[in-house]
DSSP file (Angstrom, degrees, kcal/mol; ACC not computed):
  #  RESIDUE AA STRUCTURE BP1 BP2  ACC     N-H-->O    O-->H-N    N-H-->O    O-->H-N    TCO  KAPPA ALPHA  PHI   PSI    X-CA   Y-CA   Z-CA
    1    1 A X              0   0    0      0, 0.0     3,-0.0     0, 0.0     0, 0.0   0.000 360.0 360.0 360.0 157.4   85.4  176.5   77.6
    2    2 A X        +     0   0    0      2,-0.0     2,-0.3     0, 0.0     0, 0.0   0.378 360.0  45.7 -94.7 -11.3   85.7  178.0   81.2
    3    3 A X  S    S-     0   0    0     51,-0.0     2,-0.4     0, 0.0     3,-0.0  -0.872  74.7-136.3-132.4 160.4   83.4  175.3   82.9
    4    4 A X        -     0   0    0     -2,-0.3    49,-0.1     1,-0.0    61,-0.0  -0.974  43.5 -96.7-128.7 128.3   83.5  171.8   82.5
    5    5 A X        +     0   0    0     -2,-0.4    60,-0.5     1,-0.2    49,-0.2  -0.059  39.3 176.4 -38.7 151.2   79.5  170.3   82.2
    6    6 A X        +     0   0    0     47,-1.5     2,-0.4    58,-0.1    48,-0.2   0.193  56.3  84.3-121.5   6.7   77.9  169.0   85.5
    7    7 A X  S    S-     0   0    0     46,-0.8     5,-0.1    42,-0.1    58,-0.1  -0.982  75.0-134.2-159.7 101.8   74.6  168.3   84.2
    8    8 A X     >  -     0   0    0     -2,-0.4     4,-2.0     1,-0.1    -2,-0.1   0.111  27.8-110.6 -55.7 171.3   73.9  165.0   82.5
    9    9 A X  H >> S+     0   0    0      1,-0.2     3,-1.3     2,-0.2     4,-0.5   0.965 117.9  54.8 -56.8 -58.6   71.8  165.1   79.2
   10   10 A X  H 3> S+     0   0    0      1,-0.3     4,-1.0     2,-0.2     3,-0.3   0.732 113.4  47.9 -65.4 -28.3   68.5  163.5   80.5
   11   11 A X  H 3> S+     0   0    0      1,-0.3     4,-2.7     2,-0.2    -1,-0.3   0.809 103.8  54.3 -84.5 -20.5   68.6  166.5   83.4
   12   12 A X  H <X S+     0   0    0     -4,-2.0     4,-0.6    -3,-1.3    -1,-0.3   0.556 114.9  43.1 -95.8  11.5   69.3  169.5   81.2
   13   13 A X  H  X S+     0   0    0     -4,-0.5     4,-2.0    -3,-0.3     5,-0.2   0.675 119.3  44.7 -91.2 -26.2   65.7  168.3   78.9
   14   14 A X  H  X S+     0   0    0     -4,-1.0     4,-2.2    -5,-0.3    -2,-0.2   0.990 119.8  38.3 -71.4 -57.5   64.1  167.7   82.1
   15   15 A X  H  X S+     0   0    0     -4,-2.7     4,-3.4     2,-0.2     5,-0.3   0.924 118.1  49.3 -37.1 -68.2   65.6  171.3   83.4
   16   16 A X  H  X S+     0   0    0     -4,-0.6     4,-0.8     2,-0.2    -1,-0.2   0.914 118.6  43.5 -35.4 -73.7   64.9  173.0   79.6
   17   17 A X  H  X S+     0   0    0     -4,-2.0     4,-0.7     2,-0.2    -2,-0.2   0.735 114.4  47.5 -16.6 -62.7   61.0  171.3   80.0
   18   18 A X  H >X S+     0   0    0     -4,-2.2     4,-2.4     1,-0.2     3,-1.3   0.968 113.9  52.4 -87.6 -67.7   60.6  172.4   83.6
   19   19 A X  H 3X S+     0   0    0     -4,-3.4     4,-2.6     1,-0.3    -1,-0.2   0.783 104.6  47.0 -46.6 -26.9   61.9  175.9   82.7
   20   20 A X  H 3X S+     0   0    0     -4,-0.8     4,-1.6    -5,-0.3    -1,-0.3   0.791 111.7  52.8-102.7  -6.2   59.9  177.0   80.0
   21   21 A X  H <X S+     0   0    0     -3,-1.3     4,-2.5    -4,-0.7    -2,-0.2   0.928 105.5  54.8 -58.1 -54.6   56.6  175.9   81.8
   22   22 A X  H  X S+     0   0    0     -4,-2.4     4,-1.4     1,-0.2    -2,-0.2   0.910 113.6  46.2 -48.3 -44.8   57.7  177.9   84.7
   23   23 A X  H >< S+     0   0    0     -4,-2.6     3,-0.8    -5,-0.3     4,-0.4   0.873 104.2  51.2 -51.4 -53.3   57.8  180.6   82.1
   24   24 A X  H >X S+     0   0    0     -4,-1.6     3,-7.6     1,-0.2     4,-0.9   0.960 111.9  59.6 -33.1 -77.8   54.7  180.3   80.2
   25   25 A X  H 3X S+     0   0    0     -4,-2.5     4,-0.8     1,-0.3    -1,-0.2   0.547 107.8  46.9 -43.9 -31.9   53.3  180.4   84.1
   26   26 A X  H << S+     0   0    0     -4,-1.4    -1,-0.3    -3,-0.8    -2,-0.2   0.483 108.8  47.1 -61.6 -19.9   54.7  183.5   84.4
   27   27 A X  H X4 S+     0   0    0     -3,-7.6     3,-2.1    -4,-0.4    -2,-0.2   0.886 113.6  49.0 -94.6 -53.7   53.8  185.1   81.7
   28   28 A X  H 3< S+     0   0    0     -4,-0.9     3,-0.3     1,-0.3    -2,-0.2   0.786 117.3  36.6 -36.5 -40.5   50.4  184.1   82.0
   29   29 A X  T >X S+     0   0    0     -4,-0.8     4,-1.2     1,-0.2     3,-0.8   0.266  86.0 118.4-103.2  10.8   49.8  185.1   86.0
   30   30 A X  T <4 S+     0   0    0     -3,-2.1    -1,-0.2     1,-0.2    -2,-0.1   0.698  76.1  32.7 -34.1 -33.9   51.9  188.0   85.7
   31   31 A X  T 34 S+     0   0    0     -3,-0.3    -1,-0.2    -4,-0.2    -2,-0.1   0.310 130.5  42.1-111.8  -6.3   49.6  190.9   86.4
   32   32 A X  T <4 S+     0   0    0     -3,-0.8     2,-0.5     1,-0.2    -2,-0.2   0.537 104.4  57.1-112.9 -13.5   47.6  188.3   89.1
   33   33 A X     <  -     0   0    0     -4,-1.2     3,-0.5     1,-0.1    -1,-0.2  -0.973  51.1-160.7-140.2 135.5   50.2  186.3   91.1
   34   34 A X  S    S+     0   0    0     -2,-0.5     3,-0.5     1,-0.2     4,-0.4   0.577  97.6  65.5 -79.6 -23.9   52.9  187.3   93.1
   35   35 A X  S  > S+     0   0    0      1,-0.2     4,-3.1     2,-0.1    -1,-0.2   0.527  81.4  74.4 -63.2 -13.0   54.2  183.9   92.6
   36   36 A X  T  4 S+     0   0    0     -3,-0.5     4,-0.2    -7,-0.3    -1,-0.2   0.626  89.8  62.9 -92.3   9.4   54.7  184.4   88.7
   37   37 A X  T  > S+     0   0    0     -3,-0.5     4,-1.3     2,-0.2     3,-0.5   0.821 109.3  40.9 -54.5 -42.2   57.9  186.7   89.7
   38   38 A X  H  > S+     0   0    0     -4,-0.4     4,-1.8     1,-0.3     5,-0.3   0.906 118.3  45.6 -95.5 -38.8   59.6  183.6   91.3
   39   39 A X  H  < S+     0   0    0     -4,-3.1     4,-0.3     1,-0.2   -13,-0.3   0.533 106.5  54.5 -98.4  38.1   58.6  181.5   88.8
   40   40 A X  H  > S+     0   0    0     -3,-0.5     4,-2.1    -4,-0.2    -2,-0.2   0.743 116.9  41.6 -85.5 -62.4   59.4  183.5   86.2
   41   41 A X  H  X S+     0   0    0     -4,-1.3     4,-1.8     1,-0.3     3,-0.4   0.811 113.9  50.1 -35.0 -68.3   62.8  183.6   87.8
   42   42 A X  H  X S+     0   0    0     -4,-1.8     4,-1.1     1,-0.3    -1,-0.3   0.833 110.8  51.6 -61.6 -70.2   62.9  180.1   88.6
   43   43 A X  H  > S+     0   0    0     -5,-0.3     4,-0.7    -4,-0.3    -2,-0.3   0.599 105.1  54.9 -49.6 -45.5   61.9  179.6   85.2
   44   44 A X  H >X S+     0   0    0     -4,-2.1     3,-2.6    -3,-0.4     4,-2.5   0.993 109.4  44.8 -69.3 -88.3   64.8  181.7   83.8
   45   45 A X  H 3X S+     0   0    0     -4,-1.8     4,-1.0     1,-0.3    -2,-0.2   0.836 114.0  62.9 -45.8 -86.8   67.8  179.7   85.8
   46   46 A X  H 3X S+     0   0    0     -4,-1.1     4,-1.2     1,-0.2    -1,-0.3   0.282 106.9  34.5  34.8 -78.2   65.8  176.5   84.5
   47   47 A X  H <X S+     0   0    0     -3,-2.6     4,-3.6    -4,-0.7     5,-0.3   0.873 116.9  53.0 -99.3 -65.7   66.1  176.8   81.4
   48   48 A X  H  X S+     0   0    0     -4,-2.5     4,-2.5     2,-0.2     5,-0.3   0.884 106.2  54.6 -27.0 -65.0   69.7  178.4   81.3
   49   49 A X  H >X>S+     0   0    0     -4,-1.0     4,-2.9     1,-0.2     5,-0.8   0.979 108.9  47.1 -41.2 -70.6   71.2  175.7   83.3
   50   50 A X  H 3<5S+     0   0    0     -4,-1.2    -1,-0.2     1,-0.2    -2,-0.2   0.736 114.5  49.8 -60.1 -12.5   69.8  172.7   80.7
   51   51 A X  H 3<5S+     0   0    0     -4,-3.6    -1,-0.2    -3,-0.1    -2,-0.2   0.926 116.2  38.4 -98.7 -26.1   71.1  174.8   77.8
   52   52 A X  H <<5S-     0   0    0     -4,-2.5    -2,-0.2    -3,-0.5    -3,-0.1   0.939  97.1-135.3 -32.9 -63.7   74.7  175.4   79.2
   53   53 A X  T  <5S+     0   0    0     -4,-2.9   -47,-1.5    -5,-0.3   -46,-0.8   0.572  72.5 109.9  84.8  22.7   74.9  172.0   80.6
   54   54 A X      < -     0   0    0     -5,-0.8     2,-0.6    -6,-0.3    -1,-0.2  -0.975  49.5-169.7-130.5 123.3   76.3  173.8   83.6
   55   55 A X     >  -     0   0    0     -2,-0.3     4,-1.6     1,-0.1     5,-0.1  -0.930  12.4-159.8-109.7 138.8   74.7  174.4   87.2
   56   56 A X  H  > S+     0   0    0     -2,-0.6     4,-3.0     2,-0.2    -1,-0.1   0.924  95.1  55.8 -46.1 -62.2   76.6  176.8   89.5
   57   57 A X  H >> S+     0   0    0      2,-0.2     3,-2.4     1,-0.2     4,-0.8   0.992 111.6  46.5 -55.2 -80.6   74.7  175.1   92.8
   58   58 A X  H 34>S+     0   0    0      1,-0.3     5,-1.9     2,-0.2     3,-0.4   0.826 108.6  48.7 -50.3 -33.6   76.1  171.5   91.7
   59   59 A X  H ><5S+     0   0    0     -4,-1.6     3,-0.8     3,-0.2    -1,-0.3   0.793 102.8  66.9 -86.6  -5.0   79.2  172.4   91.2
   60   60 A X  H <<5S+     0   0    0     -4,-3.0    -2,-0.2    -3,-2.4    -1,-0.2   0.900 113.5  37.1 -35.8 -47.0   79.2  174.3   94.8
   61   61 A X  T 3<5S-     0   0    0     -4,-0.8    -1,-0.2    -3,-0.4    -2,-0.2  -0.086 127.8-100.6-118.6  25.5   78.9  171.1   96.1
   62   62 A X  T < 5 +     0   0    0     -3,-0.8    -3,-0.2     1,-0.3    -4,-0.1   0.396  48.9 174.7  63.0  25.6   81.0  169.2   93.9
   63   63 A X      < -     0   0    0     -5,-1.9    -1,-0.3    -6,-0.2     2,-0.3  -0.298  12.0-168.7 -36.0 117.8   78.8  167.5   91.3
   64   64 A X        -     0   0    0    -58,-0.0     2,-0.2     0, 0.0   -58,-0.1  -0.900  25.4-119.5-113.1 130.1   80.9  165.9   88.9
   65   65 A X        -     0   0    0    -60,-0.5     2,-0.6    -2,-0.3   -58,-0.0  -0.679  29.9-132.1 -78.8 162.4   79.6  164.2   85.4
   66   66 A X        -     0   0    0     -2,-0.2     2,-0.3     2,-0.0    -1,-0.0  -0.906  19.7-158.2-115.1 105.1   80.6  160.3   85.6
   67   67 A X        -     0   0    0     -2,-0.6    -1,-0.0     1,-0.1    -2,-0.0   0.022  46.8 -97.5-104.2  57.1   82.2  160.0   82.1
   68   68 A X              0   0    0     -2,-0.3    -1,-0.1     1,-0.2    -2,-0.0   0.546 360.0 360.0  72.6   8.0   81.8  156.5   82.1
   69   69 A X              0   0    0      0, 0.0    -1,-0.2     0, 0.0    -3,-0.0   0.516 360.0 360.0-103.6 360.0   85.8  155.3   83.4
């Protein structure tokens, strides 16, 4: 692999969860809310991150997984 995970298990279901709600919301308010762009978006990165097991943002700032040593 080219990245090494940053994103414990428990964060990428919460992340996975949280994404595909924001999606649903997006699809739903699409044609009514200017908000369902961003959380379409929002939704997008979401979901992506918990199924990688890699965030870009955390490892900016050096977010490490703790592999228990």
């Amino acid at each position: 692999m080219f990245y090494v995970k940053n994103v414990p298990t428990w964060e990428r279901i919460l992340r996975i969860v949280m994404g595909v709600v924001a999606l649903v919301f997006a699809v739903m308010n699409w044609s009514t809310s200017g908000l369902a762009v961003g959380a379409g978006i929002m939704g997008a990165m979401l979901a992506m991150t918990g199924l990688v097991g890699f965030c870009p943002m955390c490892a900016m700032v050096g977010r490490k997984l703790d592999k228990g040593h």
